[in-house]
N, C-alpha and C positions, 0 to 999 in steps of 0.2 A: 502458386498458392503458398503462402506462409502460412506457420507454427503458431501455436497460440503461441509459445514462450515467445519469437520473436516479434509477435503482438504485444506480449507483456512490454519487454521491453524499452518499444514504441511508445506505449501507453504512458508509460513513467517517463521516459525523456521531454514526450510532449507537455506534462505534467507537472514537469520541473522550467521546461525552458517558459511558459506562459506564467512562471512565478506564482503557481497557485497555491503552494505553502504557505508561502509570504499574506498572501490575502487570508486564506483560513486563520493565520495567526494573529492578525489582525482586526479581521470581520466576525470570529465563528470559536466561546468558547463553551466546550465541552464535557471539560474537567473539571473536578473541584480540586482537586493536589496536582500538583506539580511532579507526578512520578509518572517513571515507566513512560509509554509512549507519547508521542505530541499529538494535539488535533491534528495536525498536516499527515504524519506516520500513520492513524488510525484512517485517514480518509483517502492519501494513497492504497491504502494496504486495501481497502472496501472497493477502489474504483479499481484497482488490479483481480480483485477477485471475482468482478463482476465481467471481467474483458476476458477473463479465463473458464466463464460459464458458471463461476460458482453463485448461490443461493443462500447459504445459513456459514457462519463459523465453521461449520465442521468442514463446509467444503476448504479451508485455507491449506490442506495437505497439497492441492494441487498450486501452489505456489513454493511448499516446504520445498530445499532441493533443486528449483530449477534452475541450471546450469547455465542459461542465458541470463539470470541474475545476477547469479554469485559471482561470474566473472568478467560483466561489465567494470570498467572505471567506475563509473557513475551509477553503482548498483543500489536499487529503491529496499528502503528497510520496510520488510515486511512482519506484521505483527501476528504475535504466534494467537491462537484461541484462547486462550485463558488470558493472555494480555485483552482480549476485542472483548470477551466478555465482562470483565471484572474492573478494569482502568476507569476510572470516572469519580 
């Protein structure tokens, strides 16, 4: 049985190698400025927190910190709450 982190992980690799950034960036836009984080960052950061059990912004502490993250190569940028709620 595996770790949610090693879930997380998972999640984001698969996330990246089907080029789904790429699509959000092109299909999906969600911002009116150009600041702070990307559609792609705001919608990995939401389908990580959703694989992680979380529910509202408040839950993204259970992503703050996780060390199967941080020290991946290929570590997914996650966007902090006051980034999810206020960017747009």
């Amino acid at each position: 049985m595996s770790s949610p982190p090693v879930g997380l992980l998972a999640t984001s690799r698969a996330f990246r190698s089907l080029k789904i950034p790429d699509l959000i960036s092109a299909n999906i836009k969600l911002k009116e400025r150009q600041r702070g984080c990307s559609d792609a960052e705001h919608i990995e950061t939401l389908v990580l927190l959703q694989t992680a059990g979380g529910e509202c912004p408040e839950d993204l502490q259970l992503l703050a910190g996780d060390s199967s993250l941080e020290t991946s190569g290929n570590a997914p940028f996650v966007a902090t709450r006051p980034a999810m709620r206020r960017d747009g």
